[in-house]
N, C-alpha and C positions, 0 to 999 in steps of 0.2 A: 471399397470403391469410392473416389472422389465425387464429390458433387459440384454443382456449378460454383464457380469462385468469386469471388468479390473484393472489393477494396475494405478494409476496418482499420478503427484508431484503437489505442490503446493509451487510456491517461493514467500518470503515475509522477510521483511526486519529483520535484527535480534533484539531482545528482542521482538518478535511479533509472533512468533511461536506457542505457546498455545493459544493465542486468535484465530488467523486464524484456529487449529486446533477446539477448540469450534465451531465458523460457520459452519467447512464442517461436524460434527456431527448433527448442529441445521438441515443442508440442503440432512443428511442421508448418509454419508460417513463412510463406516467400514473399520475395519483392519489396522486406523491411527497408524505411528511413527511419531512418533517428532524429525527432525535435524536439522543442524546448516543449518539456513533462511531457512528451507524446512518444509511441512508435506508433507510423501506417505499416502497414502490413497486408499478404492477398493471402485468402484462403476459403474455403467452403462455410456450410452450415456448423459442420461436426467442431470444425475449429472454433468458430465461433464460441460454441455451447462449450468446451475444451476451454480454451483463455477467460472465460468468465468463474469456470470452477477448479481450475489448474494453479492459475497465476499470482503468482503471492504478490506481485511488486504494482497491478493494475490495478487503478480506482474506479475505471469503466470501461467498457465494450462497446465502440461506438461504431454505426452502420449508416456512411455516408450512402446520402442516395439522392442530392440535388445539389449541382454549384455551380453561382452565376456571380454577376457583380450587379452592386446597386449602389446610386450615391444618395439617396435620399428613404426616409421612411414608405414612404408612398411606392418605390421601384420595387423594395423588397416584398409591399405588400402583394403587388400584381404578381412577381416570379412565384408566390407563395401558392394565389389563388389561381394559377395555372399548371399546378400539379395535381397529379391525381389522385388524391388522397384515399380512393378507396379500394388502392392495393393494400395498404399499413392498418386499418380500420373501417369500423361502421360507421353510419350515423348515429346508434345506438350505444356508442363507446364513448368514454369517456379519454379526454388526452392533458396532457398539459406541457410546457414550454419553457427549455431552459436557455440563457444565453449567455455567449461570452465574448467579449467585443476588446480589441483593442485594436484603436481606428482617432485617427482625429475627426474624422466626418460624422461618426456617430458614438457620442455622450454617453448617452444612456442607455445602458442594456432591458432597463427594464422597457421602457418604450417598442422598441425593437423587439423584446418579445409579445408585445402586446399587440403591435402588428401581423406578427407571423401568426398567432392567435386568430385576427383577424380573419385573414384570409384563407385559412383553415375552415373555418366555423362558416365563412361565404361560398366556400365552395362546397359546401356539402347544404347550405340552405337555396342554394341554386339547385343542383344536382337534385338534391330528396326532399325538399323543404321542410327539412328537419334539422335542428342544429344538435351538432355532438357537447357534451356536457364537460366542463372544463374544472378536474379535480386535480387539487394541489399536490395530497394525501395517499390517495394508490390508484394514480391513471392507467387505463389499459393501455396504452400507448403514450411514452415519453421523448420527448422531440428537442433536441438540440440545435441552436442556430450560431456559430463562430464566424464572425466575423473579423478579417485582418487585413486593415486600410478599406478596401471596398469589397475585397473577396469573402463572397458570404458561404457558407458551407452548411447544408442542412444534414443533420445526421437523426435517425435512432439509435435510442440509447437502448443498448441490449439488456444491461444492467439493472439500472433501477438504482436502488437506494445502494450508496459508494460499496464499495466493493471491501472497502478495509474493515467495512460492521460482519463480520465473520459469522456471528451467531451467539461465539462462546462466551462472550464475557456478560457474567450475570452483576458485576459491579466493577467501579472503577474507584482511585483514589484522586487528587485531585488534580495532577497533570499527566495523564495517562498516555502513553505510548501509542502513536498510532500502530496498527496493526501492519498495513503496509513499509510504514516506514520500519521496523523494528526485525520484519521478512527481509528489509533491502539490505538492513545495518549484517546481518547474520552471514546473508548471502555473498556479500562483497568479502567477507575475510576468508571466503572459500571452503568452511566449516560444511558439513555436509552429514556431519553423526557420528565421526570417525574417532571423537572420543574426548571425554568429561567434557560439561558444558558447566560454568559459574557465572549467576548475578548475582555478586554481595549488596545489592541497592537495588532490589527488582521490582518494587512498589506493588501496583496489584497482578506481575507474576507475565505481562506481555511479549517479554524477551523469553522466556521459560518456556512457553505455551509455543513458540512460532517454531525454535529451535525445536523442541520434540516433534510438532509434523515434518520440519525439514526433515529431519534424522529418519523419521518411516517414512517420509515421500507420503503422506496424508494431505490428498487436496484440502486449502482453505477452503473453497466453496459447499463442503459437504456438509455442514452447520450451519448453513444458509435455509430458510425457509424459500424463497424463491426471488426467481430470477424474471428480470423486464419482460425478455420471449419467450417466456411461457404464451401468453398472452399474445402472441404476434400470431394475425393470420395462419404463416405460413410453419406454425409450432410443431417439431414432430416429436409427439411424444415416446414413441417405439427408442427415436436415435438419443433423444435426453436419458431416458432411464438405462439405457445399455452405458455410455460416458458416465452417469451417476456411478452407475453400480460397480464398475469396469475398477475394482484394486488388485490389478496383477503386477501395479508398478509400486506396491506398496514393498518395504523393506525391513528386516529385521533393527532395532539399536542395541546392541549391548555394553551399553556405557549410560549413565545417569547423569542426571542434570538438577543440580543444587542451585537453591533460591536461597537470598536472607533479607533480610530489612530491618530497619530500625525500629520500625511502626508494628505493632500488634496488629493494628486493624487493617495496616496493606496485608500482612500477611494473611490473616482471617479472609481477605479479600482473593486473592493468590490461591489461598487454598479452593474456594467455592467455583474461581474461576476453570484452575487447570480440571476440575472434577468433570466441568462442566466440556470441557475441551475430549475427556474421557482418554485425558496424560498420564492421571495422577498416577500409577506406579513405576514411572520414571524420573517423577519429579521429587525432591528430598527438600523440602522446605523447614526455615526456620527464623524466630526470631535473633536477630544479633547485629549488632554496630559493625560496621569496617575496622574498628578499633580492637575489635574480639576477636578478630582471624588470628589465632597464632600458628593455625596449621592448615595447608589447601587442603580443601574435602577431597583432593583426587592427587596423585603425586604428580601428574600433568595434563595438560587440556586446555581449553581454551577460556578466556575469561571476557566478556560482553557486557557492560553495565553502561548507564546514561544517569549519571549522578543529577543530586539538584544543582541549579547552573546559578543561584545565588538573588533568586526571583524575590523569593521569600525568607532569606534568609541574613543576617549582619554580614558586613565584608569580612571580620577577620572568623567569621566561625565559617564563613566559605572560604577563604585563604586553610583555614586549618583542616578542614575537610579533604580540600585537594592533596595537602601536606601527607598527611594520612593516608591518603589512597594511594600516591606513590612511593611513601614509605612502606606500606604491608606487599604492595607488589614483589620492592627490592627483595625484601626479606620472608615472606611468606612462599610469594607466589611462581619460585624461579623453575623456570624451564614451560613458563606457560606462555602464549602466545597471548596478550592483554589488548581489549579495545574499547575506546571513553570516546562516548559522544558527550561535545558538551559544548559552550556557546563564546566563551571569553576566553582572547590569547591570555590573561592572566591564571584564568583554571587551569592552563595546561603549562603554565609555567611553574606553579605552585608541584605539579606532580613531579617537577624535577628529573623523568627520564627523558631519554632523546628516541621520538617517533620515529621507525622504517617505514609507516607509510602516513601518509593523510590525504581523508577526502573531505569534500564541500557537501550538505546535506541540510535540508531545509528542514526545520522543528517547527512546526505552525508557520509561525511567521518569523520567527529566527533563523539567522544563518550560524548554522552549527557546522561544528570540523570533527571528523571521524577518525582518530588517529589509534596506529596500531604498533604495539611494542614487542621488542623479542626481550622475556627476564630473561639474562644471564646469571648464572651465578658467579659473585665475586665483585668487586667495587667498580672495574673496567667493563664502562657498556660502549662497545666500541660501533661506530655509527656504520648503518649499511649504505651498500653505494646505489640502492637503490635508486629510483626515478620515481619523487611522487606521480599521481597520476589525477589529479583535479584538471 
């Protein structure tokens, strides 16, 4: 049975947007738009609790629940302190206030949330003449304010801490994959379990780890200690633990998924992590250079990696790098279906094959290209007539 529905955001990294939007339809979400790193979406409680431990590609669950306009610090304060804050919370709770502004009228986010703060804290020393306590660290209630030109939009954050901190990873190496992003990278090439999965460069193991829950349909959220609404008034524990518990949509994989790395200690890292993921007997790890492949661990399947983009490295030992990664494809890897995130048209000119797709995809703060190759066998890679789709 449905429950009463509502309006929610969904934020997720940009070029990732229609994928996460697919999910919260597969998981029953109407009335999506599509924005920049956002889908709105209408649906109930269940869904809610659903998209928070379901969705590989969302960094948070957000639950709009006031939106006005204001041109000044002072407007926003008064819309703030004429809510009623004590449907969300006590005065005996603790909250805190996140913001994101882009506006010419207002500079500073910190400000802005320091106001909404304000007027939080005023209405409830009116109300109860008690003021609620303001932690940074683990608020009972987490409060969102976005602002765009003067349209301010108050939401709770159902989440909490990003949604891509999974649970599993007990170490990282030193430019570690986000989680989200590495779920988006997998998800777009349409891979789904159906057969061999390979990162010859998988650092501490993050591509490895997202592909095996893809493959059994294992919610990321399940390695989560907890979530924002728990904590929310209106928290029902009966309908959480039944979606917690609820793996009928889990899946069989029978095909394995090969890791390698150059580095000992990513691998050592790889290992402790997928353990901790509770993969590890699908995952085949080992130490070896891209230079060592003389034979695919699978005779076909798909191949996923996100090399180093030359951060830390000399230019011609990332020229030769590249070099190498599409020379072992040619000859190693043929009849596999190959995809390189990576950040410079020169890395991908170095790998000397010609891409049937590319997309655009944000690395931190990098704009990276996600392109993907069909190995043929034989000298002739004859171009597809494909439509990229960036």
């Amino acid at each position: 049975m449905q429950g009463k529905t509502f309006q929610m955001i969904a934020k997720t990294m940009a070029g990732l947007e229609d994928i996460l939007a697919e999910e919260l339809v597969n998981l029953g979400a109407n009335n999506l738009e599509i924005g920049t790193r956002m889908v709105s979406f209408e649906g109930d409680k269940a869904l809610l609790y659903k998209a928070n431990i379901h969705c590989r590609t969302a960094l948070r669950i957000l639950k709009p629940i006031y939106t006005f306009k204001a041109r000044n610090a002072d407007e926003i304060y008064k819309e703030v302190e004429n809510i009623d804050w004590r449907k969300y919370m006590t005065e005996n709770q603790s909250f805190a206030v996140d913001s994101v502004v882009f506006s010419e009228i207002f500079t500073h986010s910190k400000f802005v949330a320091y106001r909404v703060k304000d007027g939080i804290v005023d209405f409830f020393t009116k109300k109860t003449e008690k003021r609620p306590s303001v932690s940074i660290s683990n608020p009972d209630l987490l409060i969102n304010i976005h602002i765009a030109h003067d349209k301010c939009t108050l939401s709770i954050d159902s989440s909490g801490e990003s949604l891509h901190k999974r649970g599993y990873r007990t170490g990282q190496t030193e430019a570690p994959l986000n989680e989200v992003l590495a779920a988006g990278m997998i998800l777009r090439t349409g891979w789904r379990g159906e057969s061999d999965f390979v990162d010859p460069m998988c650092g501490s193991g993050t591509l490895l780890i997202e592909a095996a829950m893809i493959a059994m349909n294992i919610p990321p959220g399940i390695y989560r200690s907890n979530f924002a609404f728990e904590k929310w008034k209106d928290f029902d524990q009966d309908l959480f633990d039944y979606i917690y518990n609820d793996d009928s949509g889990e899946r069989e994989f029978n095909h394995k998924i090969f890791g390698s790395d150059i580095s000992e200690r990513a691998i050592a890292i790889a290992t402790e992590n997928v353990k901790s993921a509770g993969v590890a007997r699908y995952v085949d790890l080992s130490v070896k250079p891209i230079q060592q492949y003389t034979k695919a661990p699978a005779e076909s399947g798909i191949l996923i990696t996100n090399p180093p983009y030359g951060e830390r490295l000399k230019p011609a030992d990332i020229n030769q790098l590249y070099n190498t990664i599409g020379e072992r494809l040619k000859h190693v890897f043929t009849g596999y279906r190959a995809w390189i995130l990576s950040y410079k048209k020169e890395n991908f000119d170095n790998i000397g094959l010609k891409p049937s797709k590319k997309y655009r995809l944000k690395n931190g703060s990098l704009d990276c290209e996600f392109r993907g190759y069909d190995i043929f066998a034989g000298k002739k890679y004859p171009a597809r007539t494909e439509k990229n789709t960036d």
